[in-house]
C-alpha positions in Angstrom: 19.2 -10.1 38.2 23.1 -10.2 38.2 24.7 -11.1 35.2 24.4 -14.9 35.2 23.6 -15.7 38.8 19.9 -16.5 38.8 19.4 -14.5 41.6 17.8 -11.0 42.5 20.6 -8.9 43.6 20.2 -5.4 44.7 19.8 -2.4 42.2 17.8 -1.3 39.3 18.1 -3.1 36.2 17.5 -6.9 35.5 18.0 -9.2 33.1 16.3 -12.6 31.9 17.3 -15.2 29.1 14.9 -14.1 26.6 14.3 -16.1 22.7 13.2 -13.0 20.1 10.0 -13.5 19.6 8.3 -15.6 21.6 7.4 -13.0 24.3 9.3 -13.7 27.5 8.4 -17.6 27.4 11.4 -18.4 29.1 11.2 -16.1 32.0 9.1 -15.6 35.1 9.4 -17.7 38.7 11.5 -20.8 39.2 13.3 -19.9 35.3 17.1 -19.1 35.7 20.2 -20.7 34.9 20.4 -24.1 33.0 16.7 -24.2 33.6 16.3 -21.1 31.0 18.8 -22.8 28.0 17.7 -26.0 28.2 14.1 -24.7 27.3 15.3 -22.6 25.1 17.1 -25.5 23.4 14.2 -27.9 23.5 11.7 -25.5 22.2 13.7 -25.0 18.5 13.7 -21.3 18.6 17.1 -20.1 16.4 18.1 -17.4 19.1 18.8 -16.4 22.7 19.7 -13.5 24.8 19.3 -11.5 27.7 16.8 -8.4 28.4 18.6 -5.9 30.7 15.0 -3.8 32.3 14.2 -2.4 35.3 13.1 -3.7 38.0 9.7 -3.2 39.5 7.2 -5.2 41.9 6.6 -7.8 38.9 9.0 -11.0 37.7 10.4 -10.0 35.2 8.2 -7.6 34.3 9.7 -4.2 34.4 10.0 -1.3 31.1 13.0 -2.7 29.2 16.2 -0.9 28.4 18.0 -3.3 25.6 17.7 -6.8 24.3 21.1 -8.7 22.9 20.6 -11.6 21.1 22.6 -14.4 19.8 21.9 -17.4 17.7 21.0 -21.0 18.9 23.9 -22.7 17.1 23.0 -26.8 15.6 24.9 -29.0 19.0 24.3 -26.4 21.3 24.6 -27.6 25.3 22.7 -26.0 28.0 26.3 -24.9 28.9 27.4 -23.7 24.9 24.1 -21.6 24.9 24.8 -20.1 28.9 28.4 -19.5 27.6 26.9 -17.1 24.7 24.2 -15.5 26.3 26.8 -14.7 29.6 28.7 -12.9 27.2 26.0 -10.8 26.0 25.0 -10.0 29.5 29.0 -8.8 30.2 28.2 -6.3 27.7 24.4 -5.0 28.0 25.0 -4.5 31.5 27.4 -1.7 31.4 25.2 -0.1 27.6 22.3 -0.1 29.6 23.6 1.6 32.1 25.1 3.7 29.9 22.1 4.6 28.4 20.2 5.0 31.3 22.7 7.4 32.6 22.0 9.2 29.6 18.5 9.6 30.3 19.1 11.1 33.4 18.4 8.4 35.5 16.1 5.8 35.7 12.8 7.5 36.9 
């Protein structure tokens, strides 16, 4: 995924709303965008964040390379949480390539 589009775009790594903890429940088919907070928010769960992985054949299922979080604040919006979570992903994108680079790739 792109940072914040909800779309697959070409390239390696991913990345998917994720809620510590709860093991990927709000990722997978049809589960981007708005559609992503707003579960999040009318689950309860106290955080948020983005998974930056690489991508394979699955959904969302490919080896991950970091996890940001950030907390699920009391009057949160769809749109206050999204705002939060795009922020994280403006940083782990650039760290996890960073780190992948650092490997010496990504195979």
């Amino acid at each position: 995924w792109l940072p914040g589009s909800g779309h697959p775009g070409p390239g390696v790594c991913g990345a998917r709303w994720v809620a510590r903890g709860v093991g990927g429940r709000f990722g997978g088919p049809g589960m981007y965008g708005m559609r992503v907070h707003r579960a999040v928010l009318e689950s309860g769960v106290p955080e948020s964040g983005c998974t930056v992985h690489l991508c394979d054949p699955g959904y969302d299922t490919g080896p991950v390379v970091l996890r940001r979080r950030c907390p699920v604040l009391a009057g949160d919006t769809p749109e206050s949480l999204a705002e939060r979570v795009f922020s994280l992903e403006l940083d782990a994108y650039p760290e996890a390539l960073q780190l992948l680079i650092g490997r010496g790739g990504m195979g």
